[in-house]
TORVOPA-343229 format. One record per residue (C-alpha): x, y, z. Coordinates in nm, 4 decimals. Example, Ala and Ser with C-alpha at 12.3 -4.5 7.8 and 13.67 -1.06 7.14 Angstrom:
BEGIN
+----------+----------+----------+
|     east |    north |       up |
+----------+----------+----------+
|   1.2300 |  -0.4500 |   0.7800 |
|   1.3670 |  -0.1060 |   0.7140 |
+----------+----------+----------+
This chain:
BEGIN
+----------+----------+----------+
|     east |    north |       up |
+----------+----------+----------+
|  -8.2495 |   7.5773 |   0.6371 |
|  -8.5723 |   7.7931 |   0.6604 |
|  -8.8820 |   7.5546 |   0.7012 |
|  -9.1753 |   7.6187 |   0.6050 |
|  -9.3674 |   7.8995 |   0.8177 |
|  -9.0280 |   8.1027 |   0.7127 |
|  -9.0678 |   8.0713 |   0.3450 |
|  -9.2779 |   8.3922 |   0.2796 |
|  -9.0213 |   8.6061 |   0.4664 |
|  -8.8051 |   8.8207 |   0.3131 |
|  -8.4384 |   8.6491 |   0.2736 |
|  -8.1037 |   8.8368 |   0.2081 |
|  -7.9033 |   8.6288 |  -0.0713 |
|  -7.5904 |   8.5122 |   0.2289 |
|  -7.2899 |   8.6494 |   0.1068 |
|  -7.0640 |   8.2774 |   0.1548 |
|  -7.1619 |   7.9388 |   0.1950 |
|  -7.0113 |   7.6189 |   0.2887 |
|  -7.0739 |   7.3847 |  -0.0045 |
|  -7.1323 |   7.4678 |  -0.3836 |
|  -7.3390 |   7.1978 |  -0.5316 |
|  -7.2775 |   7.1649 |  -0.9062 |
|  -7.5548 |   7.0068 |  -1.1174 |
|  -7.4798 |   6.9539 |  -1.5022 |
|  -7.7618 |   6.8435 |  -1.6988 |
|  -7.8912 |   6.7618 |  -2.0468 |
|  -8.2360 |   6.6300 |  -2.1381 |
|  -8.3347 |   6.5235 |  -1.8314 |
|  -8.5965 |   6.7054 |  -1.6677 |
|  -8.7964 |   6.4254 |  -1.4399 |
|  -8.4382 |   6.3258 |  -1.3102 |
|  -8.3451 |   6.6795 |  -1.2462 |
|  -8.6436 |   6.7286 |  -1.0357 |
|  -8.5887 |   6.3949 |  -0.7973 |
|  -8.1971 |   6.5250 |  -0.7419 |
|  -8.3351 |   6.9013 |  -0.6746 |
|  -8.5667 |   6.7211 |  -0.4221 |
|  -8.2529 |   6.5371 |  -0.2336 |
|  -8.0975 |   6.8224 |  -0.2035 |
|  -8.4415 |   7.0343 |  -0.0238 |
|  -8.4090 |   6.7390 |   0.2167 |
|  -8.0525 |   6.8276 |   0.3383 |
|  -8.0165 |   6.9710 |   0.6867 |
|  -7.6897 |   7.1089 |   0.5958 |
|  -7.4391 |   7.2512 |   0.5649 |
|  -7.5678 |   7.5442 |   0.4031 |
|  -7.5211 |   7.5461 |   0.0206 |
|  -7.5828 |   7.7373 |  -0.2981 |
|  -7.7064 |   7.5275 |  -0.6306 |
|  -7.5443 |   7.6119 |  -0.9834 |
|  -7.7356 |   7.4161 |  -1.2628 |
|  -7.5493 |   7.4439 |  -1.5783 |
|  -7.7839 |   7.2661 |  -1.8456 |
|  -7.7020 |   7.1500 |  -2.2243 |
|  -8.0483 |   7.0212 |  -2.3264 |
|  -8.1194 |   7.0892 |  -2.6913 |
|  -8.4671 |   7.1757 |  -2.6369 |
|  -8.6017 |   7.3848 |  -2.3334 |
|  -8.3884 |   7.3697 |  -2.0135 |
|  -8.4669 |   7.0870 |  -1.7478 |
|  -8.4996 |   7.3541 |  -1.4948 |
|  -8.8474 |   7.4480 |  -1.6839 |
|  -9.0420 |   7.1232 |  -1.6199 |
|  -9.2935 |   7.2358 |  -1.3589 |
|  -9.1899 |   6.9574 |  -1.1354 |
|  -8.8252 |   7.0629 |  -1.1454 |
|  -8.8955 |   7.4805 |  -1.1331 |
|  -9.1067 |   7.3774 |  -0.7963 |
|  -8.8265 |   7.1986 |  -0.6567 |
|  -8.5674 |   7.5191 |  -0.7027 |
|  -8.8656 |   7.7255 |  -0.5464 |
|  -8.8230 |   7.4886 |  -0.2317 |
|  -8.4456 |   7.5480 |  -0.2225 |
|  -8.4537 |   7.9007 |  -0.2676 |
|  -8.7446 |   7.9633 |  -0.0312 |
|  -8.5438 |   7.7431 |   0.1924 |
|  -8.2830 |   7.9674 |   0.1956 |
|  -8.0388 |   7.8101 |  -0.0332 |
|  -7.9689 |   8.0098 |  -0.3365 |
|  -8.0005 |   7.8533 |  -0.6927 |
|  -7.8111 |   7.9531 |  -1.0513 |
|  -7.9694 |   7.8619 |  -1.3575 |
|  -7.7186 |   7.8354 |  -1.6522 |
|  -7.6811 |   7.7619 |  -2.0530 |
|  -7.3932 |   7.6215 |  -2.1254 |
|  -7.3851 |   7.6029 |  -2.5097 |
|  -7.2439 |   7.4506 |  -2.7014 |
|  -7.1688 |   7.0978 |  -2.5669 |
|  -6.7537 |   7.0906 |  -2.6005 |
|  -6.7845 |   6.7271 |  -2.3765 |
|  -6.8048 |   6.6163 |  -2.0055 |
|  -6.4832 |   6.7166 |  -1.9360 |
|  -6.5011 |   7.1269 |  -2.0497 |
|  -6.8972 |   7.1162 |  -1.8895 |
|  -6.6966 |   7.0168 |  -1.5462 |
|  -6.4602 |   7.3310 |  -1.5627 |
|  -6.7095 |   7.5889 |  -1.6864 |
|  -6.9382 |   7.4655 |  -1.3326 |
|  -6.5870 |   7.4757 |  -1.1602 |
|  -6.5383 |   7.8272 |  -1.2305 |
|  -6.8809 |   7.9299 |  -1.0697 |
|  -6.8207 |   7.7926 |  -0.7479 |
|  -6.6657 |   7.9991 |  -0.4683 |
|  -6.7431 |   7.7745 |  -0.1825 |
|  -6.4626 |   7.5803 |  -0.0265 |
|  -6.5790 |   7.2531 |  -0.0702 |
|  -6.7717 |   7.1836 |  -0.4184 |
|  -6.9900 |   6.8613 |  -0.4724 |
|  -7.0598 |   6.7518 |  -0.7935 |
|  -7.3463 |   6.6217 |  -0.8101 |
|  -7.4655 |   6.4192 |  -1.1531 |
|  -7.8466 |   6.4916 |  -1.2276 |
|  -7.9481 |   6.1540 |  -1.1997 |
|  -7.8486 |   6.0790 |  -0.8291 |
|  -8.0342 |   6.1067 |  -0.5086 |
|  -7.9084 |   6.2044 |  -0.2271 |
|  -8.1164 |   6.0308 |   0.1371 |
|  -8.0870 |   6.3124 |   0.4524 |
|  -7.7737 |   6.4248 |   0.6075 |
|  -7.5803 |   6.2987 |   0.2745 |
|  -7.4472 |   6.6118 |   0.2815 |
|  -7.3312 |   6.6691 |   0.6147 |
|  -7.1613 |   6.3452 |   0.6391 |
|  -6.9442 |   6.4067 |   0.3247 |
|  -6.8855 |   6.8033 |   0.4557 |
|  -6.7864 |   6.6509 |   0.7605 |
|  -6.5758 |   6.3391 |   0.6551 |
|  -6.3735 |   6.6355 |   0.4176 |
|  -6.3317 |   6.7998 |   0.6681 |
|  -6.1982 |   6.5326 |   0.9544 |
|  -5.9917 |   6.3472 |   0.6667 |
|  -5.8125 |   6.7013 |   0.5137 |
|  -5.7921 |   6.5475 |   0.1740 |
|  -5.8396 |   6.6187 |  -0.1451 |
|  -6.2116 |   6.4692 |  -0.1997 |
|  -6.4470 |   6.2448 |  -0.0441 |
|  -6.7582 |   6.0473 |  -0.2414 |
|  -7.0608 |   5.8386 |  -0.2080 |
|  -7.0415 |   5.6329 |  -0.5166 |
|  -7.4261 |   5.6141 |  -0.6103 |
|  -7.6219 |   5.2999 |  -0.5387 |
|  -7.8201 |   5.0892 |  -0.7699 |
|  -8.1216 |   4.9677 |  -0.5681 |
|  -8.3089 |   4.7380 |  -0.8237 |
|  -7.9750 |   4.5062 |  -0.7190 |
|  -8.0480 |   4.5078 |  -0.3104 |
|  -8.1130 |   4.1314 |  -0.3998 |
|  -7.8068 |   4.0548 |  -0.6010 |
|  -7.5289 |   4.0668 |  -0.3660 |
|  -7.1483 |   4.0431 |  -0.5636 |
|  -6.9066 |   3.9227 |  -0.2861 |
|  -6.6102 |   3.8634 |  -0.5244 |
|  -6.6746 |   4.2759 |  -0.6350 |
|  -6.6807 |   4.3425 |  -0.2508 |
|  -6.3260 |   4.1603 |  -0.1843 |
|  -6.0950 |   4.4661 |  -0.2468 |
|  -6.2921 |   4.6500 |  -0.0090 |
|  -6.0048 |   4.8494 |   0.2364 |
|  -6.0819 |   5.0747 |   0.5074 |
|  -5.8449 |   5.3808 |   0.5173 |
|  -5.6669 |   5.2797 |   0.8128 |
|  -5.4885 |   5.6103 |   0.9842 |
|  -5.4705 |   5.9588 |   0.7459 |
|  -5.5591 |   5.9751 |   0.3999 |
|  -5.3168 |   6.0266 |   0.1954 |
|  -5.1690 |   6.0647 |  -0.1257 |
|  -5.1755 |   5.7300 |  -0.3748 |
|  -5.1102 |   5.7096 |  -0.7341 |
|  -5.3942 |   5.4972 |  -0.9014 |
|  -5.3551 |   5.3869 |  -1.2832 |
|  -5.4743 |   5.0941 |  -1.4888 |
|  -5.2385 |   4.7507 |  -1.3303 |
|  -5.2381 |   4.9229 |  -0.9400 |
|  -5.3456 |   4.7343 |  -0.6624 |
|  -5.5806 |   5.1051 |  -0.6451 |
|  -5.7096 |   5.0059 |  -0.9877 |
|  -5.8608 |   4.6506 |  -0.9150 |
|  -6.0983 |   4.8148 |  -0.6633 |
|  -6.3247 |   4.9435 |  -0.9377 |
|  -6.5832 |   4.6897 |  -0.8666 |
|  -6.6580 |   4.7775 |  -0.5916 |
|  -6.9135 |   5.0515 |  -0.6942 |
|  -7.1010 |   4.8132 |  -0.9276 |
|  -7.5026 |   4.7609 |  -0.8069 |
|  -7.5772 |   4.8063 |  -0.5033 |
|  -7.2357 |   4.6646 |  -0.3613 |
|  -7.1859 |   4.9591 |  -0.0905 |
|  -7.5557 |   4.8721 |   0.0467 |
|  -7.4384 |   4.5206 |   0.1017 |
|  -7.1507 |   4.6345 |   0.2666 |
|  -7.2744 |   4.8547 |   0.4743 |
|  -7.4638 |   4.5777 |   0.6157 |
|  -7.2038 |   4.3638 |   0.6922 |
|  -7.0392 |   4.6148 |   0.8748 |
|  -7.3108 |   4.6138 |   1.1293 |
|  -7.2907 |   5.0250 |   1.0609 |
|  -7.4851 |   5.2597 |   1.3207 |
|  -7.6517 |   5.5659 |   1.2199 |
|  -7.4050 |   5.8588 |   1.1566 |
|  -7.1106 |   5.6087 |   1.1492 |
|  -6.9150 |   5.5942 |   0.8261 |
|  -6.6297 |   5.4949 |   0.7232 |
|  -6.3681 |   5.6182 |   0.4903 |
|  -6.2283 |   5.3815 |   0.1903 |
|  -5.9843 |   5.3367 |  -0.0906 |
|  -6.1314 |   5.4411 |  -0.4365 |
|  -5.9958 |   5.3658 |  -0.7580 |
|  -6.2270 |   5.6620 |  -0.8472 |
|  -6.5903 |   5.7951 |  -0.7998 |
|  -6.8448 |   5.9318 |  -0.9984 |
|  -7.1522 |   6.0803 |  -0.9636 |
|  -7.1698 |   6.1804 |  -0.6074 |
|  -6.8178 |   6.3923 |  -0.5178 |
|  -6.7126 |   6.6734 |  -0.2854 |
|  -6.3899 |   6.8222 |  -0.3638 |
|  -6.1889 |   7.0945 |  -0.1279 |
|  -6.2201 |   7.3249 |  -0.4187 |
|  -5.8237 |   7.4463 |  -0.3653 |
|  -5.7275 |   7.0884 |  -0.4107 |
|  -5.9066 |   7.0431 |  -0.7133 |
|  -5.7821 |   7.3630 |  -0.8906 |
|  -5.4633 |   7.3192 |  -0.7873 |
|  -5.4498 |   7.0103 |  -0.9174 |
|  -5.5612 |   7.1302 |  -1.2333 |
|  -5.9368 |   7.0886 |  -1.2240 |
|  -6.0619 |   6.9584 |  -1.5477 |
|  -5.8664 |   7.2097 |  -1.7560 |
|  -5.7546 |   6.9323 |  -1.9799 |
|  -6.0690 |   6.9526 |  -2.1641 |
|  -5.9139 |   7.1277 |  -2.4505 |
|  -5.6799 |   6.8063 |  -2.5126 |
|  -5.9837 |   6.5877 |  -2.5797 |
|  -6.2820 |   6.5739 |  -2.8568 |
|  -6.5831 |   6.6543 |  -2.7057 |
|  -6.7218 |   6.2258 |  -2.7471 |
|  -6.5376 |   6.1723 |  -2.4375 |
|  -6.6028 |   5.9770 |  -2.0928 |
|  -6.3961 |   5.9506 |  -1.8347 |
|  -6.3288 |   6.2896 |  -1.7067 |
|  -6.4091 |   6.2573 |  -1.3432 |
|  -6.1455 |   5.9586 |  -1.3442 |
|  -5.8817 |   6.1888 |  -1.4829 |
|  -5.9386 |   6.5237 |  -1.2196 |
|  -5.9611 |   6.2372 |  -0.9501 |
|  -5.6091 |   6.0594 |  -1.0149 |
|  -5.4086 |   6.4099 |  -1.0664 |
|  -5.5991 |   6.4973 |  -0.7132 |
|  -5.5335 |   6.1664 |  -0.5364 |
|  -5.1679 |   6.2397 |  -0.6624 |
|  -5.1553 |   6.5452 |  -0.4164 |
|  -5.4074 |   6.5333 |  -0.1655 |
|  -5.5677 |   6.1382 |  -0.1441 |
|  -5.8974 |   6.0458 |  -0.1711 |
|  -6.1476 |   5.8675 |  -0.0468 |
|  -6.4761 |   5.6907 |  -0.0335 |
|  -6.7459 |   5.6942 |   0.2286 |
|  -6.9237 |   5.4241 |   0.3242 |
|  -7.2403 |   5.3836 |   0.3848 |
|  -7.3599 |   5.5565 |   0.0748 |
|  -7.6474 |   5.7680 |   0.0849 |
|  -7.6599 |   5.8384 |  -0.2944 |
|  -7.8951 |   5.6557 |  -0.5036 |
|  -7.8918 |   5.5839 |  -0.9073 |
|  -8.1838 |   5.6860 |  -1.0412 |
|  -8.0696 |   5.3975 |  -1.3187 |
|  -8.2448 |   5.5994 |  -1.5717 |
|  -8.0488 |   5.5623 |  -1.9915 |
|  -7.7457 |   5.7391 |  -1.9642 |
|  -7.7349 |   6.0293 |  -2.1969 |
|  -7.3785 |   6.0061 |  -2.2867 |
|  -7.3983 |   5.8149 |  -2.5468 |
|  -7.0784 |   5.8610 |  -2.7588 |
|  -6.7838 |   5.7351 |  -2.5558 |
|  -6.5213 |   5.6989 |  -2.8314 |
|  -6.2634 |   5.7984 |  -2.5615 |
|  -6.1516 |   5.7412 |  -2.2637 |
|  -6.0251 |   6.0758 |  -2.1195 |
|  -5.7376 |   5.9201 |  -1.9037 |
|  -5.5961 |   5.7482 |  -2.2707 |
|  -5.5624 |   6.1037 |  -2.3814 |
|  -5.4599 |   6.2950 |  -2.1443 |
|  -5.2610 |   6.0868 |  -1.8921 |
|  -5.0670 |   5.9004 |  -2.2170 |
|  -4.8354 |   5.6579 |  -2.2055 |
|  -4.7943 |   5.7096 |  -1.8224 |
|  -5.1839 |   5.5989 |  -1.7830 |
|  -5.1183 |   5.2686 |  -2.0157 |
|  -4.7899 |   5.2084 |  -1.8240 |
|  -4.8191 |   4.8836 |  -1.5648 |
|  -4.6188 |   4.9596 |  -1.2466 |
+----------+----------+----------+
């Protein structure tokens, strides 16, 4: 990262980086800004920023507070994409078409409504890379609930205990029941009990994650990526769940713990959630109870 007595230098665009960090975004401007500002606080790994955005009016990216935060990152050194991406076809397709842009070999996606403390990023770069699996997350942490602690949501907390490996997860798994766990701020109070130090984490079983992910890139594609957008209507939810099972499938995945992404617990914008994208696309084999 350049600091600041670099940023009026002239700076070659680098020709590779180690993380693509994949924003999509619609209608949310003041949000975008706060996550573009997580990210200018990250040490590294170096990254590149592709912003695909879907607002109806003006793109996000054109809110003064948000255009001076991708001025940080690219006078930082860390190049930024602006997209369109019209029109909307659902979560799911939105996913794939930032998918495609990314040439790193690890990709976070990152929703536009999460941010993420210092050295977020090189924990999860480095947990992906010590665990060699398919994805690692910080499931994004509610802080207006630091005073409601949920002990019965905590009990299927389990520690990856050796290798990560591959698990099947669908609705009826012992996998499945730990979906609590990343209500609130649930992580925060775990993190506490564990009596963690600073730079120690730990890495966990997930039923799935959302918001705050960083996939080896290979994995995901190989594993189909979320290419199964043109099986669903575009009033769908549940697409990260879907790329995250068929990847757990072949690769594992896992959690990291403690957290250091934060909900911004702004309205969500996805509003129509007639279907569940695993219903669709996983079938009868995602209703099915082992």
């Amino acid at each position: 990262m350049r600091s600041s007595e670099q940023w009026a230098r002239r700076l070659d665009r680098p020709d590779s980086v180690d993380v693509d960090v994949l924003v999509p975004t619609c209608n949310r401007p003041a949000e975008l800004a706060v996550t573009l500002a997580g990210l200018a606080a990250q040490s590294g790994p170096t990254f590149a920023v592709v912003i695909s955005d879907q607002s109806a009016g003006q793109p996000a990216w054109e809110h003064p507070a948000a255009a001076a935060m991708v001025r940080v990152l690219e006078a930082q050194g860390r190049p930024v994409t602006l997209l369109r991406h019209l029109p909307r076809r659902g979560l799911a397709e939105h996913r794939q078409f930032l998918l495609e842009q990314s040439t790193a070999d690890q990709c976070l996606f990152l929703d536009d409504d999460v941010w993420l403390e210092p050295g977020a990023l090189a924990r999860l770069s480095q947990a992906l890379d010590r665990l060699q699996c398919g994805f690692v997350g910080m499931a994004p942490q509610g802080l207006s609930f630091l005073g409601d602690p949920r002990p019965e949501q905590t009990a299927p907390f389990r520690p990856w205990d050796g290798p990560v490996t591959p698990e099947r997860v669908r609705p009826g798994t012992r996998e499945f029941e730990q979906w609590p766990l990343h209500s609130a701020a649930n992580l925060s109070h775990l993190s506490a009990e564990l009596s963690l130090r600073p730079g120690e984490w730990v890495p966990y079983h997930v039923a799935w994650l959302g918001g705050c992910v960083l996939y080896r890139r290979e994995a995901l594609n190989d594993a189909g990526g979320f290419r199964f957008w043109a099986s669903l209507p575009a009033d769908h939810a549940g697409e990260d769940v879907v790329a995250q099972w068929q990847v757990m499938e072949r690769y594992g995945g896992a959690g990291i713990l403690p957290s250091g992404a934060v909900h911004l617990e702004s309205p969500t914008t996805v509003i129509e959630r007639r279907v569940e994208a695993h219903h669709v696309v996983l079938g009868q084999e995602s209703a099915r109870t082992p």
